[in-house]
MOPAC internal coordinates of N, CA, C and O (Angstrom, degrees):
PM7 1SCF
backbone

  N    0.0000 0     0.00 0     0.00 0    0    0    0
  C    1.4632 1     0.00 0     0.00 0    1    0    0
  C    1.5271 1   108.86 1     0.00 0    2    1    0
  O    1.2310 1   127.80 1   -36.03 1    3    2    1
  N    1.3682 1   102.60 1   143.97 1    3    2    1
  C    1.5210 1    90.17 1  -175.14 1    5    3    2
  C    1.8625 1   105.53 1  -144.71 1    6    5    3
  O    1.2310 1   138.11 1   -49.53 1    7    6    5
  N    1.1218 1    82.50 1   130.47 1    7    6    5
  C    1.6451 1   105.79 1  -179.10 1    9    7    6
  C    1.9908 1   129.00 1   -60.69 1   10    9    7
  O    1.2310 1   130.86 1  -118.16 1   11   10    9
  N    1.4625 1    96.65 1    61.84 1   11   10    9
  C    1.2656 1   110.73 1  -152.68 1   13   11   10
  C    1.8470 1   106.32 1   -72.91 1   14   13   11
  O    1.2310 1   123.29 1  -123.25 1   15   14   13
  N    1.4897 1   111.29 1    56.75 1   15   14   13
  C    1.5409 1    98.22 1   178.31 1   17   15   14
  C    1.5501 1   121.57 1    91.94 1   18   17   15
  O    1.2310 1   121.36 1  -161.39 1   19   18   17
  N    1.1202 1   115.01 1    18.61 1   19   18   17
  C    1.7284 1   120.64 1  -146.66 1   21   19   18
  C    2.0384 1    74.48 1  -110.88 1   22   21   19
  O    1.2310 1   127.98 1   -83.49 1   23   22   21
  N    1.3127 1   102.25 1    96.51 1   23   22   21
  C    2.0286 1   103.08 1   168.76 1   25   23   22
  C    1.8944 1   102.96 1   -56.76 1   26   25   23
  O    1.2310 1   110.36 1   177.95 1   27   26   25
  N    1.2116 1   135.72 1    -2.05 1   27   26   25
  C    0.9505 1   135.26 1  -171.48 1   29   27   26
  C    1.6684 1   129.84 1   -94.33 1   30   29   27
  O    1.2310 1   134.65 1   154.45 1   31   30   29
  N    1.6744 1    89.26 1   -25.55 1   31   30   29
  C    1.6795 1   112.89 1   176.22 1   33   31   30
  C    1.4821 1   102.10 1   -91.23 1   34   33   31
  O    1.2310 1   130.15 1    -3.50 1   35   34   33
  N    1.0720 1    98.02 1   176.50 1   35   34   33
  C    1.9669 1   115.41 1   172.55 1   37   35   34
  C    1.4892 1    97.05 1   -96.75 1   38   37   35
  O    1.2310 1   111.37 1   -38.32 1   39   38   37
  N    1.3208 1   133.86 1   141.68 1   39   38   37
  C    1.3732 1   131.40 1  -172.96 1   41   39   38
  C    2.0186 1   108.30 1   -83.36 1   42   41   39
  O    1.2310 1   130.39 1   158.55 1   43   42   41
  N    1.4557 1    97.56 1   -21.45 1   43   42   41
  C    1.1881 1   118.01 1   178.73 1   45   43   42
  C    1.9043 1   126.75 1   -58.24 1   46   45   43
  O    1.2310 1   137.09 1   112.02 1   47   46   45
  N    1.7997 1    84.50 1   -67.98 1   47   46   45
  C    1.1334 1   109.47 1   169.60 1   49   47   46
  C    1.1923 1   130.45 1  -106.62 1   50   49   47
  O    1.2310 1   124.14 1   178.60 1   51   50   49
  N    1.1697 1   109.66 1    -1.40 1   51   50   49
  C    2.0516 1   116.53 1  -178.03 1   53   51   50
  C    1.2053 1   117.09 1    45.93 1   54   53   51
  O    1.2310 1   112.74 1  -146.10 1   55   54   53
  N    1.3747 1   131.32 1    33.90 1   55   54   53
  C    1.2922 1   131.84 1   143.64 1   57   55   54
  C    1.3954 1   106.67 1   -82.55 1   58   57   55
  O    1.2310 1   124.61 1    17.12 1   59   58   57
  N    1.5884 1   108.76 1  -162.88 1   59   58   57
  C    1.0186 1   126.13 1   164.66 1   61   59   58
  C    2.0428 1   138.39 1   -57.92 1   62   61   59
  O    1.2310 1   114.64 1   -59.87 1   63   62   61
  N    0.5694 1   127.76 1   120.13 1   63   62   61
  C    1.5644 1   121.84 1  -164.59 1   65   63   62
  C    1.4475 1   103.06 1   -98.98 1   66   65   63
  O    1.2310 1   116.51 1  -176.87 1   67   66   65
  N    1.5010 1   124.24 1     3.13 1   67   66   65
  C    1.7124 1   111.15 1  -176.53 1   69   67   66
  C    1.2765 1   134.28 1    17.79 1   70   69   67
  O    1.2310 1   122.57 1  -156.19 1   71   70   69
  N    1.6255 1   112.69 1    23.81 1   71   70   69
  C    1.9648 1   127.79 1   128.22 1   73   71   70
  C    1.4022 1   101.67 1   -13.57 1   74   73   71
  O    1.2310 1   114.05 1   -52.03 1   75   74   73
  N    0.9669 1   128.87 1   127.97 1   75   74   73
  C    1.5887 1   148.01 1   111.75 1   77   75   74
  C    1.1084 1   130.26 1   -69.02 1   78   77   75
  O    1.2310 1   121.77 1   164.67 1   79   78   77
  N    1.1402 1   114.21 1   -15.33 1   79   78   77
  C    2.0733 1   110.69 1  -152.09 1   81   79   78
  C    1.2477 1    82.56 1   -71.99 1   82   81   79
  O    1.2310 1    94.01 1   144.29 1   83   82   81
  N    1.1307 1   162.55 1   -35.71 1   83   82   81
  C    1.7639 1   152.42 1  -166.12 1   85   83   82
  C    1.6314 1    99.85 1   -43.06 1   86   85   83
  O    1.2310 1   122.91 1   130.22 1   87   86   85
  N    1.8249 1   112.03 1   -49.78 1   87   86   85
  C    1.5328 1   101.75 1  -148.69 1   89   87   86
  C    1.1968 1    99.01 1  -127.22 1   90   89   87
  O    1.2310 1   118.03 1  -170.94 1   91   90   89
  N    1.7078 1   121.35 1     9.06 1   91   90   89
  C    1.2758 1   121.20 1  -159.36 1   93   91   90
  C    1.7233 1   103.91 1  -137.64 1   94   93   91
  O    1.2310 1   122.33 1   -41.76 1   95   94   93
  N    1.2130 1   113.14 1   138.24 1   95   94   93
  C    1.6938 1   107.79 1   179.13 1   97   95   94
  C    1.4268 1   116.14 1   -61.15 1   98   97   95
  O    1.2310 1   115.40 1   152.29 1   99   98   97
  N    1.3161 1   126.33 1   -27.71 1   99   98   97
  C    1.3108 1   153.02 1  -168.52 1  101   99   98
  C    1.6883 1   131.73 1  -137.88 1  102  101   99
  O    1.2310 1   120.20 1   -78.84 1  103  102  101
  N    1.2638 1   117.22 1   101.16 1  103  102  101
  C    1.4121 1   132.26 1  -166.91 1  105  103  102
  C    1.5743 1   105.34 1  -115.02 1  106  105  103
  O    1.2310 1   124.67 1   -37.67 1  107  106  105
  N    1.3378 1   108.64 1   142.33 1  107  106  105
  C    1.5879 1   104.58 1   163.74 1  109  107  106
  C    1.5943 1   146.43 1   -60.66 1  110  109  107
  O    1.2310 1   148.26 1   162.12 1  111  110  109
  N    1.2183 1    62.59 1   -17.88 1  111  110  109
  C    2.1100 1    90.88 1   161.39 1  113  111  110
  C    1.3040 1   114.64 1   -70.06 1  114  113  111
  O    1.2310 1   117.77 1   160.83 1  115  114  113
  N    1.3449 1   121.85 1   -19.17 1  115  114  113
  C    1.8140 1   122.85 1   172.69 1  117  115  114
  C    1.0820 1    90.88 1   -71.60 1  118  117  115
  O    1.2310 1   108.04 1   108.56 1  119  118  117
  N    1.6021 1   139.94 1   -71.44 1  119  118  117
  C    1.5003 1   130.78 1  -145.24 1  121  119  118
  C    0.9402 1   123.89 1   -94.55 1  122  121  119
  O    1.2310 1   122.72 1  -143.85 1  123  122  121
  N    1.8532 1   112.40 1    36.15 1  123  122  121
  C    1.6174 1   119.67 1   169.38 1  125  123  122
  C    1.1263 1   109.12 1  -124.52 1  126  125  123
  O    1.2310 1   124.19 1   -48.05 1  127  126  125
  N    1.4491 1   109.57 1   131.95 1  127  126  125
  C    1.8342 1    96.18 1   166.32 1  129  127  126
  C    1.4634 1   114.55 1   -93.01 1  130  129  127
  O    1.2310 1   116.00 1   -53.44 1  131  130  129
  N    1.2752 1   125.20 1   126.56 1  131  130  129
  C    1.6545 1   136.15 1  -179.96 1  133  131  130
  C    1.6914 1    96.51 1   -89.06 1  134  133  131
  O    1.2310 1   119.36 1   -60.98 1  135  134  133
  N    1.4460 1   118.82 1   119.02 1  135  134  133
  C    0.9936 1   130.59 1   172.17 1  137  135  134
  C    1.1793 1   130.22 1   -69.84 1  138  137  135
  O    1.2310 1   112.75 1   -55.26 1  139  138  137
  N    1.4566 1   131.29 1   124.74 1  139  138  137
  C    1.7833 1   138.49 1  -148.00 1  141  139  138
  C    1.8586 1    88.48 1   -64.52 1  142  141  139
  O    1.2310 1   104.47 1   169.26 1  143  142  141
  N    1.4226 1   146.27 1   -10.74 1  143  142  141
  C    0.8512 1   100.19 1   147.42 1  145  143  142
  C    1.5629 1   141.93 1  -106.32 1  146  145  143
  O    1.2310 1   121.66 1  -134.12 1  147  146  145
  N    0.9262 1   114.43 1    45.88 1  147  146  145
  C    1.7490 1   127.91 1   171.13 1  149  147  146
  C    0.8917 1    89.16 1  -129.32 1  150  149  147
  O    1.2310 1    98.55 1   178.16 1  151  150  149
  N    1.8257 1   156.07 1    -1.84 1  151  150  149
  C    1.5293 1   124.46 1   156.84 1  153  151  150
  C    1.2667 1    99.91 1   -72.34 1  154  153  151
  O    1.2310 1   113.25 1   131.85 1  155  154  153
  N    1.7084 1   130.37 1   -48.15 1  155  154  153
  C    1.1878 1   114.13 1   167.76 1  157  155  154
  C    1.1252 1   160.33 1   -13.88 1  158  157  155
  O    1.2310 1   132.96 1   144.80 1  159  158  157
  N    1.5680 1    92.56 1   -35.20 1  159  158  157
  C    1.6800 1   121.10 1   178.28 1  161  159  158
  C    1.1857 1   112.94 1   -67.54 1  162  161  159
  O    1.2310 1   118.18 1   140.35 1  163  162  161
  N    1.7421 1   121.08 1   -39.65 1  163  162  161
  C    0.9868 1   114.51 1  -175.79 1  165  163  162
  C    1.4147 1   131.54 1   -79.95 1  166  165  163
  O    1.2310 1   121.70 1   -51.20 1  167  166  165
  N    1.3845 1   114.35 1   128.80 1  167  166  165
  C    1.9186 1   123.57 1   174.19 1  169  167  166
  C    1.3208 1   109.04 1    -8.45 1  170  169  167
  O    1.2310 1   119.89 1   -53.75 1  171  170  169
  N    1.1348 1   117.82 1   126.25 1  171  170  169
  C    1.8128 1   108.49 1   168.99 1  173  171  170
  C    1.5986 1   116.25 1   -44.82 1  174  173  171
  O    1.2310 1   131.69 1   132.10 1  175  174  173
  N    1.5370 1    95.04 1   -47.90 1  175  174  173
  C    1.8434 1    95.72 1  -173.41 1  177  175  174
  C    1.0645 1    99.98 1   -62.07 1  178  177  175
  O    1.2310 1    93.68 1   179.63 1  179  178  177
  N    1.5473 1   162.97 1    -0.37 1  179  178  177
  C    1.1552 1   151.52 1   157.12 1  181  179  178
  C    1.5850 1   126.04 1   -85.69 1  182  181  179
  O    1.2310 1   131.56 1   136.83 1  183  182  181
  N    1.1945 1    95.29 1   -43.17 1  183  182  181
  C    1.4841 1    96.67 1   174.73 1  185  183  182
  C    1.4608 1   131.78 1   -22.86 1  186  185  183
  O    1.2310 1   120.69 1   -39.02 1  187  186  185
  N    1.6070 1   116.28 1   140.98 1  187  186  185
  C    1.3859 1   101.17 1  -170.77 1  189  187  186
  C    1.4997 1   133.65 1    59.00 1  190  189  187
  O    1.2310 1   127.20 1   176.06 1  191  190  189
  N    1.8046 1   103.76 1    -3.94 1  191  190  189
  C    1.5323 1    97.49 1  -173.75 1  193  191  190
  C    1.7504 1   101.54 1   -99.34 1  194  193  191
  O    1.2310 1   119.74 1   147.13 1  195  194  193
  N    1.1889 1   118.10 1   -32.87 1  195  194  193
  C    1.4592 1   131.36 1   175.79 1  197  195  194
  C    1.5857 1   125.98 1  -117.84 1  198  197  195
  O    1.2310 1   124.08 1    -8.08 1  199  198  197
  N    1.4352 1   109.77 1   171.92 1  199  198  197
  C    1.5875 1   110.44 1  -162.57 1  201  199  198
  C    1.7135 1    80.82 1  -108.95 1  202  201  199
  O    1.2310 1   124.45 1   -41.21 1  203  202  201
  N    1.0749 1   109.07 1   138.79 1  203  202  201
  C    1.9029 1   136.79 1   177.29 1  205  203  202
  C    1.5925 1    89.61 1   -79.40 1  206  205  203
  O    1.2310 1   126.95 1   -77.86 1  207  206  205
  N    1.7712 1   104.24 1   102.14 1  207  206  205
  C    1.4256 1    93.00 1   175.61 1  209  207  206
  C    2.2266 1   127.71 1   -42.45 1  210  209  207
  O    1.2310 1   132.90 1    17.80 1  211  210  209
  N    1.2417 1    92.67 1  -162.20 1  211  210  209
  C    1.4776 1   100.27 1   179.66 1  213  211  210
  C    1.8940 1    97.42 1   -98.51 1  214  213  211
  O    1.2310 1   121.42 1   134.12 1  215  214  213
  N    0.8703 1   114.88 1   -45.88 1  215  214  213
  C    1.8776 1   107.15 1   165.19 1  217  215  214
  C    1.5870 1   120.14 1   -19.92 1  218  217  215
  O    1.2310 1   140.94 1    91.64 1  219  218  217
  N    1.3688 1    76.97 1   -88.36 1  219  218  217
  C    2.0056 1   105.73 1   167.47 1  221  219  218
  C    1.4632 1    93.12 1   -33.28 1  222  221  219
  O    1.2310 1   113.09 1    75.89 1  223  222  221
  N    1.2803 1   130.66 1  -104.11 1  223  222  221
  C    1.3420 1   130.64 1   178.01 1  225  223  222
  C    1.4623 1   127.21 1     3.88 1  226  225  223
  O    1.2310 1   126.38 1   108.76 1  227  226  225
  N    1.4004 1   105.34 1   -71.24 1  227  226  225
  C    1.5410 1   136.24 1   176.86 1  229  227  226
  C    2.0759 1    89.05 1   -43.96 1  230  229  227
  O    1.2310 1   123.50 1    95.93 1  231  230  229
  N    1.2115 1   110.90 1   -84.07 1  231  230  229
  C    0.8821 1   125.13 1  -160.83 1  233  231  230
  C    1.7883 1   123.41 1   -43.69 1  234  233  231
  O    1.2310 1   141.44 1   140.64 1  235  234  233
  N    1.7407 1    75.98 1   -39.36 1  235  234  233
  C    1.9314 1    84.27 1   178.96 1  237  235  234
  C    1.7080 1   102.67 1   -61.50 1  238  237  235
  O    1.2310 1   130.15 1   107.55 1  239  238  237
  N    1.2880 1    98.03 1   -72.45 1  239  238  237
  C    1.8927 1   117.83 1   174.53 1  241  239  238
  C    1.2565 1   111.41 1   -18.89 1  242  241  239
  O    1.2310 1   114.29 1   146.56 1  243  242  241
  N    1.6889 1   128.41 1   -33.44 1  243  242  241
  C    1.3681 1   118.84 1  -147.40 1  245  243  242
  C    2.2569 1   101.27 1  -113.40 1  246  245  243
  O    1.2310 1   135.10 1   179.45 1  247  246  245
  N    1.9310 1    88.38 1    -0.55 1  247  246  245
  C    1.2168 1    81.47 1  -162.65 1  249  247  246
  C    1.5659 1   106.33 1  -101.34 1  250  249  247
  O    1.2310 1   120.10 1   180.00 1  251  250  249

């Protein structure tokens, strides 16, 4: 499966990323910092296009 640009998925995991910032002044994705190495992870062609859910996150952080 492949994560073709969709700001709605995690570029990581291709679920859902539960982003708001599209429709909302304030998303939970502002008050986390994602550490430069799990942005890394992500595909170049994705980069910058989607928010790295809170899973992914959770998961990197905890390991």
């Amino acid at each position: 499966m492949t994560n073709t640009n969709n700001e709605a998925l995690c570029p990581l995991c291709h679920k859902e990323n539960g982003c708001m910032a599209g429709g909302l002044e304030r998303c939970w994705c502002h008050d986390v910092t994602v550490p430069q190495a799990l942005l890394d992870l992500v595909p170049e062609p994705l980069r910058n296009q989607a928010c790295i859910c809170r899973s992914c996150i959770e998961k990197f952080t905890s390991s």
